[in-house]
N, C-alpha and C positions, 0 to 999 in steps of 0.2 A: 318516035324513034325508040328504039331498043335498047336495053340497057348493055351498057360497057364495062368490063371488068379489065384495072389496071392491076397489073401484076410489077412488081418493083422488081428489078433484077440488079446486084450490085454489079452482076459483069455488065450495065449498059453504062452505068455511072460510078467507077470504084472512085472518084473522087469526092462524093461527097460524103462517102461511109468516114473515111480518112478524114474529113471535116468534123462531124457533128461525135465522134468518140472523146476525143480531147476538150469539147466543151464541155459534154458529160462528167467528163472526167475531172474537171477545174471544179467545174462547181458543187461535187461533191464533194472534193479536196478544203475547197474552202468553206465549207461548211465543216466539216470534221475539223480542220485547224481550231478556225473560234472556238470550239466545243475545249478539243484540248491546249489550244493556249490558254483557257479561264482554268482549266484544271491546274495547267501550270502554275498558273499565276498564286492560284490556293494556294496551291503546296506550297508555293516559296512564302508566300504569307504567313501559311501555317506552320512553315519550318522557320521562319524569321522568330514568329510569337515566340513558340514553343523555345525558342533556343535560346532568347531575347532571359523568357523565363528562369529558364537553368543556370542561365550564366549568372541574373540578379541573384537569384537561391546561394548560386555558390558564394558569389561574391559576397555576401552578404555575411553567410557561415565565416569565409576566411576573414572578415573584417572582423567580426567581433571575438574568433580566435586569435586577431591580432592583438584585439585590446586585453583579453582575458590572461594573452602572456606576459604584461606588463605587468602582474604581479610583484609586488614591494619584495624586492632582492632582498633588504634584511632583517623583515618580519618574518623572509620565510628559512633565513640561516640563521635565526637566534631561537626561532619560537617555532620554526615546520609550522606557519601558518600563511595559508595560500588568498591576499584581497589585493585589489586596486586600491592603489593611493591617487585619488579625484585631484588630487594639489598637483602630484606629478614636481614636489622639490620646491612649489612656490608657498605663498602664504595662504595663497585662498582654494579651498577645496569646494568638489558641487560637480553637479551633474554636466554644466555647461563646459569644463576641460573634458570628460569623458566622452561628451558627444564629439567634441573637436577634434579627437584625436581620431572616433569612430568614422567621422566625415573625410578625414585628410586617409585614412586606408581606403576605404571604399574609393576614393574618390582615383586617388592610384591603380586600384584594381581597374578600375572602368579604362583607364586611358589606354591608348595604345601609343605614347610617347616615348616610353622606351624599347620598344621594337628598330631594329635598326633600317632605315628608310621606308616607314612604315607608312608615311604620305603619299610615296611615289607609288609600290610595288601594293598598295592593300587598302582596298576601300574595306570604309566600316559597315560591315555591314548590316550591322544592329542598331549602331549609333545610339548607345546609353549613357545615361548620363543621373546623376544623384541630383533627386528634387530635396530630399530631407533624410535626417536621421536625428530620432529622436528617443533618448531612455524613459520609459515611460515607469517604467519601476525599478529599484533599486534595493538589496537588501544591505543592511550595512554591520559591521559587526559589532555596534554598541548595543542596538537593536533589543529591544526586550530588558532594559537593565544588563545588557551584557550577555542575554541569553544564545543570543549567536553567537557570539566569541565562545563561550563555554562548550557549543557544542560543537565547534571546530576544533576547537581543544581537545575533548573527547574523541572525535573522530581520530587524530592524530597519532594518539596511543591506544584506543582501545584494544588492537589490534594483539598487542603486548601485554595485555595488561593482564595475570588473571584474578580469578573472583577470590581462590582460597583465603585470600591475605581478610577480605572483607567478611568472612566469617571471623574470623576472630578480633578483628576490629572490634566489629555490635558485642562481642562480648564484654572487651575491655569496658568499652562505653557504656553498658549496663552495670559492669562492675560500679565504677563510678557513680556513675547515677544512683545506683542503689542505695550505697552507702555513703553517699556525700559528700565525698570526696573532693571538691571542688567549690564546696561552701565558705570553706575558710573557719569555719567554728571554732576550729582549735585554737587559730590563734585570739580568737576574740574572749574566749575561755581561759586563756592564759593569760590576758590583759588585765579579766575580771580577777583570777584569783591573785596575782601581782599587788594588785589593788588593797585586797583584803588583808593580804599577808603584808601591806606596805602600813595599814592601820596597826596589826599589833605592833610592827618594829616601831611605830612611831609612840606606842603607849606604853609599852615595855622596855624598849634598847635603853640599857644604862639606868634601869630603875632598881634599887636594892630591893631585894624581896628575903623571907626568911624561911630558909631553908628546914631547919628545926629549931625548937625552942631554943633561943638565944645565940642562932646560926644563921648570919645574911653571907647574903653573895649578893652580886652588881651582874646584873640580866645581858650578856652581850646579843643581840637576835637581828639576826641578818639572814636574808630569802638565798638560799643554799643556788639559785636559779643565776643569782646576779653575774655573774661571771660569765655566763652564757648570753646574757640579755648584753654584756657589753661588748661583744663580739656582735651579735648580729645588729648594732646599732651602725655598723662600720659600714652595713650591703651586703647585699648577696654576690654579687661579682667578685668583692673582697675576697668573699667567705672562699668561692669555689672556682676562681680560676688566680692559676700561677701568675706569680709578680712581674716574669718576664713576660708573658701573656700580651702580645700590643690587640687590640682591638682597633677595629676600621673606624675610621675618624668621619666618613663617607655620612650626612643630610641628605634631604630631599624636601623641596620645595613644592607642594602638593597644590599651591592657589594654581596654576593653570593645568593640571592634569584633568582629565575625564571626567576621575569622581567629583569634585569640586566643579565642572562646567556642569555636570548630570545633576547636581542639587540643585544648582540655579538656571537647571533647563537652556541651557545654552547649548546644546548639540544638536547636532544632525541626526535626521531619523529618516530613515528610507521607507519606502511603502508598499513591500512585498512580504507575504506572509512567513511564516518559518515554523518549524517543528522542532519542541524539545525531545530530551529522552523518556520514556516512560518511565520506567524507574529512577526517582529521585534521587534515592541513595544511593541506587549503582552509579547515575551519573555524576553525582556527587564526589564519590570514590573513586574514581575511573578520572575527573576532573582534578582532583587533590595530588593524584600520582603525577598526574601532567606536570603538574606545577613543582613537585619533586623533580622530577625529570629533566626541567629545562629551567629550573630557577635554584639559584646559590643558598648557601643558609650556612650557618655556625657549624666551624671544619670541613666547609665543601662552597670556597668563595670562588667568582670568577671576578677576576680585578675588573676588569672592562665596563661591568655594572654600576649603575647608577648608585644601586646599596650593596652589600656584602650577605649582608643577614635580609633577605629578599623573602625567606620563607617564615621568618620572626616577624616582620612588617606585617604578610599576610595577618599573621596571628595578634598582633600585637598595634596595630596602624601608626606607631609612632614614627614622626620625620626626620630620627638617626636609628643609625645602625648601634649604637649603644644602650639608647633607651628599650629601642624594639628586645636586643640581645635581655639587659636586663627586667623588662618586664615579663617574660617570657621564663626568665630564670626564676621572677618570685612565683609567677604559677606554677610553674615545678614543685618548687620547695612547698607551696600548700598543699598541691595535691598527694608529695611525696609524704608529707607533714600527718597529714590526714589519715594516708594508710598506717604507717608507721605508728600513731596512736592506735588505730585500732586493733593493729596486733599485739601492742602490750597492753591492752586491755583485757583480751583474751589469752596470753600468756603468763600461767600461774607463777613459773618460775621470776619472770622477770615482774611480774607486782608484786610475788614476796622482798625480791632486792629493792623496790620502789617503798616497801611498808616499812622493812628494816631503817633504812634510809630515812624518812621521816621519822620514824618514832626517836631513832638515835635523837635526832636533832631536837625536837621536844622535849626527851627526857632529858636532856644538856641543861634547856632551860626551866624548865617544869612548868610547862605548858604543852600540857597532854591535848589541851581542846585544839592546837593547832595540825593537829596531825592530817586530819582530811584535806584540809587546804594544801599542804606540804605534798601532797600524796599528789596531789592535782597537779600543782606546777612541778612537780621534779619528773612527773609522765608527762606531760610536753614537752620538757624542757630534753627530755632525751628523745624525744618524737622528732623535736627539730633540728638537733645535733644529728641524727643518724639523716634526716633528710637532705641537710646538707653534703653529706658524702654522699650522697645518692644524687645529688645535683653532679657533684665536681665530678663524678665517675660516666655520668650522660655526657657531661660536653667536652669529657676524654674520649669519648668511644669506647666508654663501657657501656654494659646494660643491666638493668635492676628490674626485678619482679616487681608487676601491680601490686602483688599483695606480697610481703616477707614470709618467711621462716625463720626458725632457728638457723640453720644455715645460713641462709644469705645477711643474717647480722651483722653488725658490722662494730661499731661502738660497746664498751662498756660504759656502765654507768658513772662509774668514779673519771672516767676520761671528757664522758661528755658533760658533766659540770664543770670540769674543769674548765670547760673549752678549751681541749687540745683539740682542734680540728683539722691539723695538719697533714693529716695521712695522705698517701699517695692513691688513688684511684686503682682498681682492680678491674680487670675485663668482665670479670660474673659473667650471669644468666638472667637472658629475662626479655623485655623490651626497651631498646637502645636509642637515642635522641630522637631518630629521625620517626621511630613509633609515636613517641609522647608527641611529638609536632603533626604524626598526623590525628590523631585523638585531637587537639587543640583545632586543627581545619573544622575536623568533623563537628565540632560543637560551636562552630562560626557559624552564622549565619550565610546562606550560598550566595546572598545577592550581594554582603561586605562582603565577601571574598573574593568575588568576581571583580568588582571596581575596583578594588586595590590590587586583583593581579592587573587588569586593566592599565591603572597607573603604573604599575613596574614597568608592562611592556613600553608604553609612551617615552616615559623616563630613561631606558635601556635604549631606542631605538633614537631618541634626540640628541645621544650621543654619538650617534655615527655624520661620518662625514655628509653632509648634504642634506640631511632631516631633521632642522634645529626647530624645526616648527610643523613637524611631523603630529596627527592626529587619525586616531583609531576609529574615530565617529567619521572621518571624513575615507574610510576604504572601504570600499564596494567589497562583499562576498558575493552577492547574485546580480543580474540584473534583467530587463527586459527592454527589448530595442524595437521601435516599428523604424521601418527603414523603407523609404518610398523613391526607386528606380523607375526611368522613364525612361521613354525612346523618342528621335524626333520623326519618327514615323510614326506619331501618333497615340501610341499606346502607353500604360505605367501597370504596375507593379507595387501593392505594398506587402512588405513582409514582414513577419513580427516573430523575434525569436528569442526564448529565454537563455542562457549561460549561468553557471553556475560552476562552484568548486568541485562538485561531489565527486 
């Protein structure tokens, strides 16, 4: 047989063309679906992850912005200093209320319970939820001896502050230093010659001696000083402030404050790094103003405070505001003491009046070998008369030069044996209370002056309504959170984020 060739023709059969186009057409259709329903299906996977992502990031940030706003209300209206108080008004402080409070924001963020019919109209469709939140580190502001509080302090004013004032600071301070000002010699000098000159009175006073042949006289010999010495037997407070003067009656009770938990290692310590200032003495300087700035002192009290004389304590650590006041006032009167000798050491005119003055006295009783000794006590004895107007004229608001002149003198000699020391203070020239007190910071040691501003704050901030058990070891300045969000689609999330004041 021969070969046969069929030829298709749609016109003999158009129904089966209409047939096999539409199955073609299916099963390409569903092939390409599968393809793009898995892509679908990604994306929404990958739009779920991704978003699942974003939302823990944010939520995360806003939770620990929430906690970082809980900032202590009046640590930071007494003192402009910005921490977490971990107690949150109870007794017990720690990391475990911080995280509580971090868990109970996040936890809210995540809900959709306060949406209004949020159940009916809106599936979740992330479905997250909080496995943990945990502060993994914490900086606190005792930290370092107080090194962190100091440089929050710093940071607070530096801003204001400036340096001019700190050059002439280092100078007064070298002044000082140089000359000794601060040693107290004088008066130990004055005690010694007292002494010696208390031996003659006692081997001479009332002894007939013979003036020329067959000429006695009865020896009277008394220290020209005494009169001076029984005035300042009375105090320095006496000396230089007025009768009506009330001074704050204001203690301080120091067994449970900072410094006293910090000796006996009883505090809280966090365990995040921290950076001092690099210059010690700027921050020192910049530190000492802080504490001018926002703490009370003699002529400049806020009743409210725990002490009155807040910048005498610093200087002085006593637990009244009277003892602080006058210890504070006998370092004056040495340091004032000190200078004020050594300018009439070197002024001719007033050691001729100092020479006259003893010789008179000796030749009275003819005892010429007393003369040195005399010369010695009747120059302190007016060193410490004039220092004491130079006290009572600083905690008037006046001001008196580190070193004197003729000018700025103030006593004669005949007045200040007398001990009339009654005069009324003058405004002068020179540097005024709040200088000599910061001369006095600057020669603290920075780690006491930091725990005892430390205690101030405590003490200050115990007295407010709600913080009777308030602690400065126990507020967060930094901290660091891992914070581990999950989905019950399977996936989680951990994110770890530091906060901080800066």
């Amino acid at each position: 047989m021969g070969n046969r060739e069929f030829v298709y023709d749609k016109k003999d059969n158009p129904g089966c063309a209409e047939t096999a186009c539409p199955a073609y057409l299916t099963v390409c259709l569903t092939l390409c679906l599968a393809v793009i329903l898995s892509l679908c299906l990604t994306l929404i996977d990958g739009a779920r992850r991704n978003g699942a992502r974003l939302e823990a990031e944010c939520i995360a940030d806003i939770g620990l912005q929430s906690i970082m706003a809980e900032y202590h209300r009046e640590l930071m209206k007494q003192y402009n200093l910005f921490a977490i108080d971990s107690s949150y008004g109870t007794r017990a402080c720690g990391k475990a209320n911080t995280e509580a409070h971090l868990s109970r924001y996040l936890t809210k963020n995540l809900s959709y319970d306060d949406i209004f019919l949020s159940e009916f109209l809106y599936g979740d469709f992330l479905a997250l939820e909080l496995k943990q939140a945990e502060l993994k580190k914490v900086s606190i502001l005792t930290d370092g001896a107080g090194a962190v509080f100091r440089k929050r302090a710093v940071e607070a004013v530096k801003a204001d502050i400036g340096l001019d004032l700190l050059g002439e600071l280092q100078n007064w301070m070298q002044t000082i230093e140089v000359n000794g000002l601060e040693e107290g010699k004088e008066e130990q000098r004055k005690q010694e010659l007292d002494g010696q000159i208390g031996g003659w009175v006692s081997e001479y006073d009332g002894k007939v001696i013979e003036i020329e042949e067959g000429e006695w006289e009865t020896v009277s010999l008394r220290n020209p000083t005494d009169g001076l010495e029984a005035k300042k037997r009375l105090g320095i407070l006496k000396l230089v402030l007025e009768e009506e003067t009330e001074l704050s009656p204001n203690a301080l009770y120091t067994g449970n404050l900072i410094m006293n938990r910090m000796a006996q290692n009883q505090v809280n310590r966090g365990n995040m790094g921290y950076e001092t200032e690099t210059g010690q003495v700027v921050e020192k300087f910049v530190f000492q103003e802080y504490l001018l700035q926002y703490m009370g002192r003699y002529g400049q009290e806020y009743e409210e405070d725990a002490l009155r004389y807040q910048i005498e304590y610093l200087v002085a650590g006593k637990e009244s505001d009277v003892e602080n006041l006058r210890s504070v006032a006998n370092r004056l009167c040495v340091l004032r003491e000190a200078a004020n000798a050594m300018y009439l050491m070197n002024d001719k005119t007033k050691r001729a009046e100092i020479k006259i003055a003893a010789g008179l006295v000796c030749t009275m009783i003819f005892l010429p070998e007393l003369t040195p000794l005399l010369e010695g006590a009747i120059l302190l004895a007016w060193a410490y008369a004039e220092s004491v107007y130079d006290v009572k004229s600083l905690l008037s608001g006046g001001k008196i030069p580190l070193l004197k002149d003729g000018d700025s003198w103030h006593y004669s000699l005949s007045t200040a044996l007398a001990g009339e020391l009654q005069d009324k203070a003058q405004e002068g020239s020179g540097l005024g209370y709040k200088d000599y007190l910061r001369l006095f910071m600057m020669f603290t040691d920075i780690d006491t002056l930091t725990a005892r501003a430390m205690n101030m704050v405590e003490a200050d901030i115990r007295k407010t309504p709600g913080n009777t058990t308030f602690r400065l070891d126990g507020c967060f300045d930094a901290l660091e959170a891992c914070i581990q969000i999950g989905s019950r689609h399977g996936f989680q999330y951990e994110i770890t984020r530091q906060k901080s004041y800066d």
